[in-house]
LOKE-267382 format. One line per 3 residues: their letters; for each residue x, y, z of N, C-alpha, C. Coordinates in steps of 0.05 Angstrom, whole numbers. Each point is the difference from the previous one (the first is absolute). Last residue first. Example, Ala and Ser with C-alpha at 12.3 -4.5 7.8 and 13.67 -1.06 7.14 Angstrom:
<sites>
sa	257:-45:142:16:24:1:-15:22:14; 6:-115:-1:-18:24:0:18:24:0
</sites>
This chain:
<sites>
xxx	600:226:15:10:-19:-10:4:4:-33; -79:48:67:27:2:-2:17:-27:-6; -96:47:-34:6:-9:24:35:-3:-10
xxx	-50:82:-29:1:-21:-3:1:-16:22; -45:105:-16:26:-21:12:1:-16:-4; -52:83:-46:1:-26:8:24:-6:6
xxx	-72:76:-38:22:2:10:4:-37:15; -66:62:-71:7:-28:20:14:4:8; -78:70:-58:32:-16:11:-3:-14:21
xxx	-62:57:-83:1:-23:24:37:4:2; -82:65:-42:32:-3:5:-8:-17:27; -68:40:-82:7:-7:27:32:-15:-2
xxx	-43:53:-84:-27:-2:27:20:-11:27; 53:3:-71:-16:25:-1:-25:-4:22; 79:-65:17:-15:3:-23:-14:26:2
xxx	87:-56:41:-8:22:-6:-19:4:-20; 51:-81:69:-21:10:-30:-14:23:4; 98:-46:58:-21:21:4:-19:-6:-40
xxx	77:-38:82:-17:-24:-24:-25:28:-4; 92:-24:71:-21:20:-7:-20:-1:-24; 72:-62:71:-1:5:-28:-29:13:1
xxx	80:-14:80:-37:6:-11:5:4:-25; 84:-2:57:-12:-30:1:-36:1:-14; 62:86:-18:6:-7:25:-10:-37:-10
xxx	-51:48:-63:20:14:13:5:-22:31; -23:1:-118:5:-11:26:12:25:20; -86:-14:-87:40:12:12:0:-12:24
xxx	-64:11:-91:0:-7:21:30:0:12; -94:25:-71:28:9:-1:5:-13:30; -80:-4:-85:12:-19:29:25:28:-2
xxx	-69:21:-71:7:12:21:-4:-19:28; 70:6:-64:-21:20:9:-26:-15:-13; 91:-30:24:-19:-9:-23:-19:12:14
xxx	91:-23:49:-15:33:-13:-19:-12:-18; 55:-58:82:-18:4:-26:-14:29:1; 76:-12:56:-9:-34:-4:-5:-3:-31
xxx	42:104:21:-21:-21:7:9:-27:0; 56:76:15:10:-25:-8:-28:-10:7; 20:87:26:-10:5:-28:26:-29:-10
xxx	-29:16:92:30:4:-8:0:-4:-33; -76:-12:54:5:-18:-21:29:6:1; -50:70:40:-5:-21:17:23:-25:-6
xxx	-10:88:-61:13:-4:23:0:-23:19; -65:-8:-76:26:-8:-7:26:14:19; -100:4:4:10:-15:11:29:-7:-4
xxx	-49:64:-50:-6:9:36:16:-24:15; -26:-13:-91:31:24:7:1:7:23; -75:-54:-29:22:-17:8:25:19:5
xxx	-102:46:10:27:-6:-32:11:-16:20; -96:47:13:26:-13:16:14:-10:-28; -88:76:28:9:-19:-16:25:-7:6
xxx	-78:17:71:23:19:-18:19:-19:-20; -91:-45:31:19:20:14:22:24:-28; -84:-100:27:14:25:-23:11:19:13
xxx	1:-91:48:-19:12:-24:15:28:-15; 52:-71:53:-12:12:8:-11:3:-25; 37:-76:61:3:-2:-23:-25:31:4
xxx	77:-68:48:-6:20:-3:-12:5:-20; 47:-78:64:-9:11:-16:-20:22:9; 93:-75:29:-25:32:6:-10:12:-21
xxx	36:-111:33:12:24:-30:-33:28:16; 86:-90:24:-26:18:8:-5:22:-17; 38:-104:31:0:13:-13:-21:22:6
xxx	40:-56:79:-29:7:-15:21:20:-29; 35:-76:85:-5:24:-5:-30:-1:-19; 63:-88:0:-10:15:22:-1:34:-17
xxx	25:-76:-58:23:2:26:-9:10:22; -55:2:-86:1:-27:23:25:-3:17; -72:83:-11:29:-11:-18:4:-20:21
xxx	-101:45:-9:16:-6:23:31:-13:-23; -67:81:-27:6:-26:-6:29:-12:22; -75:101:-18:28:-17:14:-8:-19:-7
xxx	-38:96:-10:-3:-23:-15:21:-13:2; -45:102:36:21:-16:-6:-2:-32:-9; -45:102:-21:-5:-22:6:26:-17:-1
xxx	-10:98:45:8:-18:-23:-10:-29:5; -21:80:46:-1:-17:12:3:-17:-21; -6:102:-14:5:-10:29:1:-21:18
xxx	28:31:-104:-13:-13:11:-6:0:36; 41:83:-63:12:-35:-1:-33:-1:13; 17:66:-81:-10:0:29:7:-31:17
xxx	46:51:-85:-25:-16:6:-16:1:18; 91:22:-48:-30:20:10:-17:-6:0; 82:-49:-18:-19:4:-30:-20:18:19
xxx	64:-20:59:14:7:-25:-23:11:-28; -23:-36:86:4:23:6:16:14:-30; -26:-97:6:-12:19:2:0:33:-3
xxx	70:-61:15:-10:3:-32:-24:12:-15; 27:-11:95:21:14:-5:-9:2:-30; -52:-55:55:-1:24:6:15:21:-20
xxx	17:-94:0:-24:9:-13:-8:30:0; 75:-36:44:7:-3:-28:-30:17:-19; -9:-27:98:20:21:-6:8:11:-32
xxx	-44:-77:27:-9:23:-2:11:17:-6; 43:-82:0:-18:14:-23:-14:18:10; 49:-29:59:14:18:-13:-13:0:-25
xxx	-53:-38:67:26:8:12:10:16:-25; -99:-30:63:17:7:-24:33:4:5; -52:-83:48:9:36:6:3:7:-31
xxx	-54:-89:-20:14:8:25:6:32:1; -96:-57:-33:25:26:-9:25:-4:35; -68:-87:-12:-2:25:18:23:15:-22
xxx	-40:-80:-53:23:2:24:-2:39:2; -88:-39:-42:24:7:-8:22:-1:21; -95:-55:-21:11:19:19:26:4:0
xxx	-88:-58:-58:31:10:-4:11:30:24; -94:-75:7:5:20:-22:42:3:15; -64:-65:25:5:18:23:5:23:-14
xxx	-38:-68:-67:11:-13:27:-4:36:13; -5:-31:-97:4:28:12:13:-2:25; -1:-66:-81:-16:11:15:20:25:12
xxx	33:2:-95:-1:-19:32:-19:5:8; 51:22:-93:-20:-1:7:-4:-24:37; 100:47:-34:-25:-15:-25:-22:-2:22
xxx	88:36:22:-14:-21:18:-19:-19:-19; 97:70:-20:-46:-8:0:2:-29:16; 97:86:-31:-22:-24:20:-25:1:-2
xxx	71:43:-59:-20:6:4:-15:-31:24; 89:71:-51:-10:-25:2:-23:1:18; 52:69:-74:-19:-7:22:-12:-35:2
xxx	94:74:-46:-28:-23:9:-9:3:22; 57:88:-57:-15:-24:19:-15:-18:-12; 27:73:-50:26:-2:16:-4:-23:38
xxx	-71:20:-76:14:20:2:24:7:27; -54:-71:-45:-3:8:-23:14:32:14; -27:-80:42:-16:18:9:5:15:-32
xxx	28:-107:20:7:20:4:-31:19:-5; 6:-85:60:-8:3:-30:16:33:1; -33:-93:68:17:21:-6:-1:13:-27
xxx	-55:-69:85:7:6:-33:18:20:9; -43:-78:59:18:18:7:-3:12:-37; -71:-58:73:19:-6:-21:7:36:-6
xxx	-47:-76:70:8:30:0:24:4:-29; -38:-82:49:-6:-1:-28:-1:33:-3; 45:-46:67:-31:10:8:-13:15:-15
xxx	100:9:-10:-12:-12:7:-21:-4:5; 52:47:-61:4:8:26:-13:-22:25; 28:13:-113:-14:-20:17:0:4:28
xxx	26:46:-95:17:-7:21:-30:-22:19; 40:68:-98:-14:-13:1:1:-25:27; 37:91:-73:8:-26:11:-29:-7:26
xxx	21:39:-102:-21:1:15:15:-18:32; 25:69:-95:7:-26:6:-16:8:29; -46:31:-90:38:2:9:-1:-22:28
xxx	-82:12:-50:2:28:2:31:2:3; -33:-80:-14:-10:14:-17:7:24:-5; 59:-75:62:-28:11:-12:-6:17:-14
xxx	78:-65:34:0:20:-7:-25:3:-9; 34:-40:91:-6:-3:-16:-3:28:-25; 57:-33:100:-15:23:-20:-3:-12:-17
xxx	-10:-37:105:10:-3:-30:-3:19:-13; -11:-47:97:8:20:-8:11:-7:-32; -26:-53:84:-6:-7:-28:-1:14:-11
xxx	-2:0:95:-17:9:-15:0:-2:-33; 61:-36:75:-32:-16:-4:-22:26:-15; 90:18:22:0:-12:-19:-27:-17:-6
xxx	15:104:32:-1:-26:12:5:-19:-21; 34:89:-41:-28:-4:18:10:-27:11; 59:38:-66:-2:12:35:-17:-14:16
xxx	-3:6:-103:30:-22:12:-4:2:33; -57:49:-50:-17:-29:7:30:-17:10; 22:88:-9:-22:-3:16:-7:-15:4
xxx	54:8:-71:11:-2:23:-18:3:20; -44:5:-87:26:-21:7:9:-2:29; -40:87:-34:-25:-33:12:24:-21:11
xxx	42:65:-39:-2:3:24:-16:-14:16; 25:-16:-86:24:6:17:-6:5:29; -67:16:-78:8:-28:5:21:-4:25
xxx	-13:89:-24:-25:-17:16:0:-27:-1; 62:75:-40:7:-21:15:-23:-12:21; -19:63:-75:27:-24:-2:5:-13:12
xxx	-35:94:41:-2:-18:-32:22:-11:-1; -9:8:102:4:15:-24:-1:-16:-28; -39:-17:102:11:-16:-30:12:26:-18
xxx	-38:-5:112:13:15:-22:14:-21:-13; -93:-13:57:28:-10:-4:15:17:-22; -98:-15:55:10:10:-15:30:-1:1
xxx	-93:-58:38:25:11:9:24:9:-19; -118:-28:40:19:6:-22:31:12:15; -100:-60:20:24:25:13:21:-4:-21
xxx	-106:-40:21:10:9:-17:23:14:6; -87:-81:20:13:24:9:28:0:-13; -107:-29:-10:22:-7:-5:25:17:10
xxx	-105:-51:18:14:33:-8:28:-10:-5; -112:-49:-1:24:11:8:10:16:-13; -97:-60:8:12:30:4:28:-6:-1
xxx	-71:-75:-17:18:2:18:15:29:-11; -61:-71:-47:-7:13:16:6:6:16; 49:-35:-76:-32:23:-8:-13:11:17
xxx	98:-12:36:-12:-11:-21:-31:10:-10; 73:59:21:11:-28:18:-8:-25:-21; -10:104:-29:-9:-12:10:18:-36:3
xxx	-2:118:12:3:-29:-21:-9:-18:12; -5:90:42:-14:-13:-18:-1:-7:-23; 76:53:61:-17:-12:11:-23:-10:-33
xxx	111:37:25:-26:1:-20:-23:-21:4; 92:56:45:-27:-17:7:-22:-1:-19; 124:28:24:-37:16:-27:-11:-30:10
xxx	91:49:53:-19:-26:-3:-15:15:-19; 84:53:-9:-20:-4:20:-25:-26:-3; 108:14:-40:-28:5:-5:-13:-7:18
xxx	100:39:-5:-18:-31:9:-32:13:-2; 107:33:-57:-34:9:21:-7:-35:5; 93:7:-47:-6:40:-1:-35:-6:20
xxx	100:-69:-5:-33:12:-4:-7:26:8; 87:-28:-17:-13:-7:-22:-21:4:4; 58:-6:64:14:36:-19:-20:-5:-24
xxx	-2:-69:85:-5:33:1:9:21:-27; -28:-96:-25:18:7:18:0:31:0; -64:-83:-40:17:25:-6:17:12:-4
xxx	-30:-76:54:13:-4:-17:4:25:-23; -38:15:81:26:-11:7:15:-12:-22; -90:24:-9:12:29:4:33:-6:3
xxx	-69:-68:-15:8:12:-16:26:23:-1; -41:-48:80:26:-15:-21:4:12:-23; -70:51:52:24:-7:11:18:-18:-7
xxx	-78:-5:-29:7:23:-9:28:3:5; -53:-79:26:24:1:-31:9:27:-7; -48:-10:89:24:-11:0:17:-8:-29
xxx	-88:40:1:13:16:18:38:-15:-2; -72:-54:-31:11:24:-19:20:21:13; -42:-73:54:29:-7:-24:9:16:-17
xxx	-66:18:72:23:2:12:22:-9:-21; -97:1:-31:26:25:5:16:-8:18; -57:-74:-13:20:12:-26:12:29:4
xxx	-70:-42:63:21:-11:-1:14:6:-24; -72:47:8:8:12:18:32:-23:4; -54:-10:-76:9:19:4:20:6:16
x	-22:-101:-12:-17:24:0:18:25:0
</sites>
C-alpha cells in the first residue's frame, strides 16, 4: 500500500542523490500524490511521485545516467537503455517501486521514483523537515540577488542518505514581480555557472548547488545539499 511504499521511495531518493554525488545534483523533488486510479474495477487508488534533477551537460547524459546506475545498490538492477527520446536508465527499488531516468534537454536529467497505482492504506507521511542549514542561506542570498522577496518559511524537501543524515533541498517559487535576469546571479556563480540555458541557470556555492528558472511570469529556485561520500 501507499503508506508501506513511501518509506522506499523516500529511501531511493536518497540512493539516488548519493549516487549522483554532491557536485551533480542540482534539487529533490517534493512527494506528488495522484489519487483516482484505479487498483482494480472496484477499488480506488493513488500513486506516489518524487523526482530528482541531476546536472548532465549536452552530450554527456548517457555518461552520466551511466555512472549513477554504476553507483546504485546492486539488487536494483540498474541499466541504461537507449530509447526513443535518448538514453533511458531504468532501476528496481524494491516493492515493485520502480526507478527511471531520462535527459531534460537542458543541461539535466530527471530521474523519477513511482510507486504505480496502490491501495491507499494509512496514505504516504513524509519524513519530519530537519533544521535548515546552509541551503537556506544560499536560498535567501539568490533571492535577494534577483529582488525578490525571500520566503518566510521555504519549502524544505529532505531524503534520508544511506550513510546517515538527510539530503536537503529549500525551495522557492514566486509570482510575478520585478523582472529577473540570470545576470543577477552571475556574482554568486563566480560567473562559472553549472548550467546557463536560459531559462535553467545554476551554480555552486560553498557545499549548495543553486538550480534557479527564470520565466516572465514566475521565478523558482532550489538551493540543495547533497548527502556526503
Amino acid at each position: 500500500s501507499l503508506d508501506q511504499a513511501g518509506p522506499v521511495v523516500d529511501r531511493a531518493v536518497g540512493e539516488l542523490a548519493l549516487a549522483a554525488g554532491a557536485a551533480g545534483l542540482l534539487e529533490l523533488g517534493p512527494a506528488r500524490i495522484a489519487s483516482g486510479c484505479r487498483v482494480t474495477p472496484f477499488a480506488d487508488g493513488a500513486r506516489l511521485r518524487r523526482e530528482v534533477g541531476v546536472l548532465a551537460a549536452t552530450g554527456d547524459e548517457r555518461a552520466v545516467l551511466s555512472g549513477i546506475a554504476e553507483r546504485l545498490p546492486a539488487s536494483w538492477r540498474a541499466g541504461v537503455w537507449t530509447g526513443v527520446d535518448g538514453p533511458e536508465l531504468r532501476a528496481d527499488a524494491g516493492e515493485f517501486v520502480a526507478v527511471e531516468g531520462r535527459p531534460t534537454g537542458d543541461g539535466r536529467v530527471r530521474l523519477v521514483v513511482d510507486t504505480g497505482c496502490r491501495p491507499v492504506g494509512t496514505g504516504y507521511s513524509p519524513a519530519p523537515a530537519t533544521a535548515a542549514g546552509p541551503e537556506t542561506a544560499a536560498l535567501s542570498a539568490a533571492l535577494l540577488a534577483l529582488d525578490r522577496p525571500g520566503d518566510t518559511a521555504p519549502e524544505l524537501v529532505t531524503a534520508p542518505c544511506p550513510g546517515g543524515g538527510f539530503a536537503r533541498t529549500a525551495r522557492s517559487a514566486n509570482g510575478p514581480g520585478p523582472a529577473a535576469s540570470t545576470a543577477a546571479l552571475a556574482p554568486l556563480a563566480g560567473n562559472a555557472p553549472l548550467v546557463d540555458q536560459p531559462p535553467v541557470y545554476a551554480y555552486r556555492t560553498g557545499a549548495v548547488t543553486v538550480l534557479a528558472e527564470i520565466g516572465p511570469d514566475a521565478t523558482r529556485l532550489a538551493a540543495t545539499v547533497g548527502c556526503p561520500g
